[in-house]
C-alpha positions, 0 to 999 in steps of 0.5 A: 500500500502507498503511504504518506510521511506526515509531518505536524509542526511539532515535530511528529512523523507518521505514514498515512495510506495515499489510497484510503480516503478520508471523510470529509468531517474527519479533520487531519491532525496529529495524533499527538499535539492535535495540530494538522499536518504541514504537509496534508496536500493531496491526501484523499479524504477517507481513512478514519482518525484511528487510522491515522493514530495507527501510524503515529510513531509515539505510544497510543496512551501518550497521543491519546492523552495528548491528543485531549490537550487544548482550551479547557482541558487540565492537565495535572491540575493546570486549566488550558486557556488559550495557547500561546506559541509553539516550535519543535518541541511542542505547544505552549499554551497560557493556563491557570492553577487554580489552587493559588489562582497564578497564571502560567505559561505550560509548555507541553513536550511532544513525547517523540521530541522527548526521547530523542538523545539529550532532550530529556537532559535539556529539560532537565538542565532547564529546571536545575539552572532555574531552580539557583535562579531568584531574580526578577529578569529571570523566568521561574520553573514552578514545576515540571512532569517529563515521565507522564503521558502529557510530558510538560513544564510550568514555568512563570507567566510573562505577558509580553513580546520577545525582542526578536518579534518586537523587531520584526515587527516594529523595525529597529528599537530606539537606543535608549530603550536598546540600552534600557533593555541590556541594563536588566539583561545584565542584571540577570547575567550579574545574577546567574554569575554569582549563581555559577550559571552560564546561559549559553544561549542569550539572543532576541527571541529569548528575551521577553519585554514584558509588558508588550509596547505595542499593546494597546494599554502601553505606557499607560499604567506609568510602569516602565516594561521589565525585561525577562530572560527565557530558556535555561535549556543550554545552560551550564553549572560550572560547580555542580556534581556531574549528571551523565544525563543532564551535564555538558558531555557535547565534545569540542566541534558541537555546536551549541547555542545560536549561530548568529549570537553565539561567542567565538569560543563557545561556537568552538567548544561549547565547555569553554563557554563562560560569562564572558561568552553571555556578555558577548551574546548580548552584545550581538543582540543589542546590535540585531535591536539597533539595526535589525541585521545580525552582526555577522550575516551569511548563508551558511554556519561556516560563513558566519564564523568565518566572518566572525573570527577575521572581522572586527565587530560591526558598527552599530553607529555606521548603520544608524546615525542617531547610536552615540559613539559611547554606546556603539563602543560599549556593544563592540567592547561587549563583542571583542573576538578575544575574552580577555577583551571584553568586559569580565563580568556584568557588573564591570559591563554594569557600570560601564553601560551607567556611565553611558546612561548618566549622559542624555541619549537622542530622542527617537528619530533625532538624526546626527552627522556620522563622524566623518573626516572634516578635511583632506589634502593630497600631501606627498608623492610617495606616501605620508611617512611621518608627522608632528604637530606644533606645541602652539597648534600653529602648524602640522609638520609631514614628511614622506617620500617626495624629499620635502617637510611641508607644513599645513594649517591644522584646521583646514589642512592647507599648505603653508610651505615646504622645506626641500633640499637633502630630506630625503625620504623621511621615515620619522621625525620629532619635534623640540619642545620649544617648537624652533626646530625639528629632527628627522631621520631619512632612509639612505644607500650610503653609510656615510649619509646615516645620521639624524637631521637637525633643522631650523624652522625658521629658515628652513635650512638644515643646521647639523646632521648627528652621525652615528648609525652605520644603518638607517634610522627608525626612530627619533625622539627629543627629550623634554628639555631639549637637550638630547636627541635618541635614535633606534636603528637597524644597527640594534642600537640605540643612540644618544647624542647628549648636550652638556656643559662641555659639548655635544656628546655621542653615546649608545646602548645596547641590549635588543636583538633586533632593529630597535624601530621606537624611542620615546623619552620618559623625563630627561634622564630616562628613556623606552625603546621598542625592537623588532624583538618585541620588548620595549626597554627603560634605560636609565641614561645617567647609567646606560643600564636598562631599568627593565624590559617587558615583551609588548605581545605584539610580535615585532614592534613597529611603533611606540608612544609614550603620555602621562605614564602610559605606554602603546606599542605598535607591531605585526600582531596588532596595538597594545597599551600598558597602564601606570603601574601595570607589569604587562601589555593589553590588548586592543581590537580593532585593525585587521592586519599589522598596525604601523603607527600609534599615538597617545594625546598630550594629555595621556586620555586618548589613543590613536593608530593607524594600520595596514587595512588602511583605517585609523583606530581611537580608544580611550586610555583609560580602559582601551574602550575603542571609541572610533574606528576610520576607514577611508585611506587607500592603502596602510596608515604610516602615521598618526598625531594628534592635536594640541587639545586631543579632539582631532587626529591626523593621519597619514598613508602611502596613498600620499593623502593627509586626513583629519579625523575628529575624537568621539567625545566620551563621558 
């Protein structure tokens, strides 16, 4: 006999015979959970209801009994009223107990979705977790039956709507409610921390914001909406007794959780998954809510991630003009690819998010300008190589590939003069603190020619070249009271040229095994300089012994800044920056390749690097939240400065163009 695979949209399978008719007041249905077949199409009318129930792969008692279950019916106590949703595991309807006359959503589980491997687990995980959970933004289990002829379970009622139906149906959230909504969230996560509880699972459709806003009663009763996190079903114990039934035992590889909000490092192995892996889910859920897009599109799961791991977190405030640049800061800090990047706990992204929050956000539909260089110039044939700013803000100073020093107004980055003769193709320059003269140091064929220029700004002309350096020169720095210049060379050295009362003097150090790119000086007598061997050095100069080293964790070091007792480093691996009084480097996100260049403002509060991708990164020193990230040139980033007030960066690129970049303010 030719037979049917029927499919209901719980999930059921059954064969139903093609020849037998079915008469025409006999509905088809699935024995189990009553809902008619998605695939009924063409089936004659004819076979009786028990027919159907013949074919039906789980228990006759089990459908029979499950079969009863709609409006008015009580399942253990429970009285039906109406349901309210369903998906693969069953229906769930809105019932009441009338012992304590308390509304509950029952959810009943199919019985065939039930016995396939690790749904039994699941439940039984969701219970556990709920059952450490006492907090208002996390729904409560009161009871469950998973071993009965209608498996269900009682969890607290919550009218509303989740996130992910609010947004397509509404379109994107205005950002104060999106940020409202992520404050209780967190407040949760604080909660299942403290619990020692990972979720696992945090993304829109799990999040219910109760009451709805689009009820017709919203707003009205002057009570703000409460927002309430659902499914514990993923969730993971970390200091509970192992259950073979219930525990975590997916091997590495798995996939668990939700592919378009689920962590790096859970997506890989979901046992690796902790708090932070939360944090990072919400921030991918903010992101979906201010944009109606998910982070990361792509048709398939290895799309997705591949994007994930080699891009850096999308920008909520590229999307939309109205997301201040604190809170789309605060969503791409939440989605760091590295843990050890993101916030830590919720109660650290807590007080983040509070300090965003104490600072007026846009009114719905309020439209802002998105941040965007205000000036541009076409600077050096071959590339921008190198820049200062004048102390007095008068001036910004290039050098590049085209053998010339050219001097630009800082607001509108109109030339103002040049400087040309025996430049070179400058590779870096420094400043004297007075502003009356300025070194440089240029890449040169000849021995004889390596050296530090010296040059008088006010006539242009170079008034002494100090030789040393049997190869070129990387880096030059001056120190704060003029009176020593320093320099790193590919030599592996670093030279000194010091003024005394007796004269000018010539010295070195030795110490890096490799091109020492960087020098900066700390105070006049003490000195950092970064190598290609990836430690930065202090050099106490009275001595010319090294005071300590610590490797920058960015592979060979490129560039280096010093301000206010900070330190960047720039390197291959990408930007790192060390606080006062820290024993390492930290990194920060953001470029996607090597980083060329960096920069501190001069008042130590602001970051600023340039990488080969061609973008211009700014953070905020405090914390390394990044605040900014600029794409624009056409080719590697290979210098960077800020102005004298820190509200502007400047950059430079082997494109030859000069940009001027404003810094987001920040509270």
């Amino acid at each position: 006999m030719s037979t049917r695979r029927l499919i209901c949209p719980c999930g059921v399978a059954w064969d139903h015979p093609v020849s037998a008719p079915v008469p025409e007041n006999v509905r088809l249905i699935c024995p189990v959970c009553s809902l008619a077949p998605t695939n009924d199409a063409d089936i004659p009318r004819g076979a009786t209801a028990e027919g159907l129930k013949a074919h039906c792969e789980p228990a006759a008692s089990s459908s029979e009994n499950a079969a009863a279950v709609g409006p008015g019916s009580v399942i253990a106590g429970y009285e039906i009223l109406e349901e309210i949703n369903r998906g693969g595991m069953g229906v769930i309807y809105k019932a009441r107990q009338p012992g304590v006359n308390r509304l509950v959503a029952l959810k009943i589980i199919s019985p065939a979705k039930l016995n396939q491997p690790g749904t039994r687990g699941r439940f039984k995980r969701e219970v556990r977790a709920s059952g450490r959970m006492n907090d208002p933004c996390i729904v409560t289990i009161y009871q469950t039956e998973l071993d009965g002829p209608i498996p269900f379970v009682a969890m607290e009622y919550v009218p509303g709507i989740d996130l992910l139906r609010l947004v397509k149906q509404t379109g994107p959230l205005p950002v104060d409610d999106v940020v409202y909504y992520a404050r209780q969230i967190l407040d949760g996560l604080q909660h299942a921390y403290e619990a020692k509880l990972v979720h696992r699972d945090i993304k829109p459709s799990n999040l219910m914001i109760s009451p709805s806003p689009l009820a017709p009663t919203a707003g009205h009763s002057g009570k703000l909406p409460k927002v309430k996190i659902l499914d514990m079903g993923l969730a993971r114990l970390l200091d509970s007794e192992p259950d073979p039934e219930i525990d975590d035992l997916t091997p590495p590889g798995v996939f668990v959780g939700t592919p378009d909000y689920v962590a790096p490092e859970q997506a890989e192995n979901p046992r690796a998954a902790d708090i932070r892996s939360d944090l990072y889910s919400l921030g991918a859920t903010m992101y979906f809510c201010l944009t109606g897009e998910v982070p990361f599109p792509g048709k398939t799961l290895a799309a997705k991630l591949r994007k994930q791991l080699t891009e850096p977190p999308p920008s909520a405030a590229a999307r939309r003009s109205d997301v201040p640049v604190a809170v789309d800061a605060f969503i791409r800090k939440l989605m760091a690819l590295e843990p050890a990047d993101r916030y830590q706990t919720p109660a650290e992204a807590i007080a983040a998010l509070d300090a965003v929050r104490k600072s007026p956000l846009p009114k719905p539909g309020t439209k802002t300008a998105p941040a965007m260089p205000s000036v541009f110039a076409q600077a050096h044939d071959g590339g921008v190589q190198a820049m200062v700013v004048a102390p007095d803000g008068a001036a910004l100073i290039t050098g590049g590939g085209d053998s010339c020093l050219r001097f630009w107004h800082p607001a509108t980055l109109k030339q103002l003069r040049t400087i040309s003769g025996d430049v070179g193709v400058v590779e870096t320059m420094a400043l004297a603190p007075s502003g009356k003269w300025l070194a440089t140091s240029a890449i040169r064929l000849n021995a004889s020619d390596m050296g530090v220029q010296l040059w008088d700004l006010a006539t242009g002309q170079e008034r002494k070249r100090l030789h040393g350096p049997t190869d070129n020169i990387y880096g030059v720095a001056i120190s704060p009271d003029g009176q020593a210049i320093a320099a790193g060379s590919a030599d592996k050295i670093v030279w000194l040229w010091l003024r005394d009362a007796s004269g000018p003097t010539t010295a070195c150090v030795r110490g890096h095994t490799a091109t020492v790119s960087a020098v900066a000086f700390v105070a006049a007598d003490s000195l950092l300089s970064a190598s290609h061997d990836g430690t930065v050095r202090q050099w106490d100069l009275k001595t010319g012994k090294t005071k300590g080293q610590l490797l920058g964790g960015v592979g060979p070091i490129y560039a280096l800044a010093y301000a206010a007792k900070r330190v960047v480093v720039a390197g291959r691996d990408g930007l790192a920056w060390r606080a006062p009084g820290a024993t390492s480097f930290h990194k920060l996100r953001g470029h996607d390749g090597p980083v060329l260049c960096c920069a501190l403002s001069p008042d130590g509060q602001f970051i600023a690097s340039g990488g080969a991708d061609g973008t211009v990164g700014i953070y905020r020193a405090e914390d390394g939240l990044a605040l900014a990230h600029y794409p624009g040139h056409q080719r590697p980033v290979r210098a960077v400065a800020f102005a004298v007030r820190g509200d502007a960066v400047y950059s430079g690129s082997e494109d030859g163009t000069l940009r001027r970049w404003p810094v987001p303010k920040t509270l």
